[in-house]
Phi, psi and omega in degrees: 000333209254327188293315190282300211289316190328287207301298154356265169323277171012272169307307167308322181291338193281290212292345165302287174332296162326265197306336179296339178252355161285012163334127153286175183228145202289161127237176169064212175300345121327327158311332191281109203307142180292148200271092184256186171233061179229351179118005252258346161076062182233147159196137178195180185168176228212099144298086203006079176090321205269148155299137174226099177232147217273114188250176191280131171249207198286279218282011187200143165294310184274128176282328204228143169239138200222140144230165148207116184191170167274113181266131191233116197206171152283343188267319174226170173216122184154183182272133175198126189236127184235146194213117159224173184204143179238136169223151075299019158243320177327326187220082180330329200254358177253156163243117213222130168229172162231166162202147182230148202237113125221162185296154183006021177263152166259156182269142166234140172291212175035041144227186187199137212229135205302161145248161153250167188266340171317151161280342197235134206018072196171170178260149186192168188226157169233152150229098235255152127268107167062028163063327177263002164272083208256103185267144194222155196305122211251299178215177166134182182223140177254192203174091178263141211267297173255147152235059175261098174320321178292320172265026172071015204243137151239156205200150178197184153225174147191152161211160207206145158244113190255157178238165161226153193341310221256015182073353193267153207227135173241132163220136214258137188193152165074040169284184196173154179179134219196081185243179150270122198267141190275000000 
């Protein structure tokens, strides 16, 4: 009976053990941190199909960066809001960011803003490869979903089609971020 009782515990214990490393792993829109408004410092998005969601890298404890603030310079005046996300582990030998921009607007929540390839008095995206692969926004829209200055959180969507210096084209769809604004 005590021989009977072993193999029993055994086996549950085996077929526990089993389904627990058989976890699938999410893909596609299911990878993707779900689009809250809460601070929550998430950003991600589906780069022509692949996941890309922003993990902690070498130089910063935060995978993710929110600015907003006002530049008074000779060169520039205005309003300017930055939203990126970094990853370097998925791929040891790549560094990979998205950043999203814009120039001399004030952000509002509920509203949405065309992106361009301009820099300047306007919204534009980046998709970064190694810092010197720079695809840069052709179209697309960012769309802030929350704006709160007072508790610090910006929230969005976005998505874009970029090009790099060499013609080759990306298209960045389905984003989301859910930051602290610094």
């Amino acid at each position: 009976m005590k021989t009977l009782l072993k193999i029993t515990l055994l086996s549950v214990c085996s077929i526990l053990l089993i389904s627990a490393s058989c976890k699938k792993e999410k893909t596609g829109l299911a990878a993707l941190p779900a689009a809250t408004q809460e601070g929550k410092n998430t950003f991600g998005c589906l780069i022509d199909g692949n996941v890309f969601v922003a993990q902690t890298h070498l130089f910063n404890k935060s995978p993710v960066t929110c600015e907003y603030g006002y530049i008074d310079s000779d060169i520039s005046k205005g309003h300017f809001f930055q939203a990126s996300g970094l990853d370097d582990k998925s791929n040891p030998d790549k560094f990979f960011s998205v950043k999203i921009f814009t120039s001399k607007i004030d952000i509002k929540e509920g509203t949405t803003y065309p992106f361009q390839n301009q820099k300047d008095n306007g919204a534009f995206a980046e998709y970064i490869i190694n810092i010197y692969n720079k695809y840069t926004s052709l179209s697309g829209e960012l769309t802030i979903t929350k704006f709160d200055e007072i508790n610090h959180i910006a929230s969005g969507t976005f998505w874009f089609d970029a090009q790099n210096d060499k013609g080759e084209k990306v298209e960045v769809r389905e984003g989301r971020f859910d930051a602290k604004i610094l």
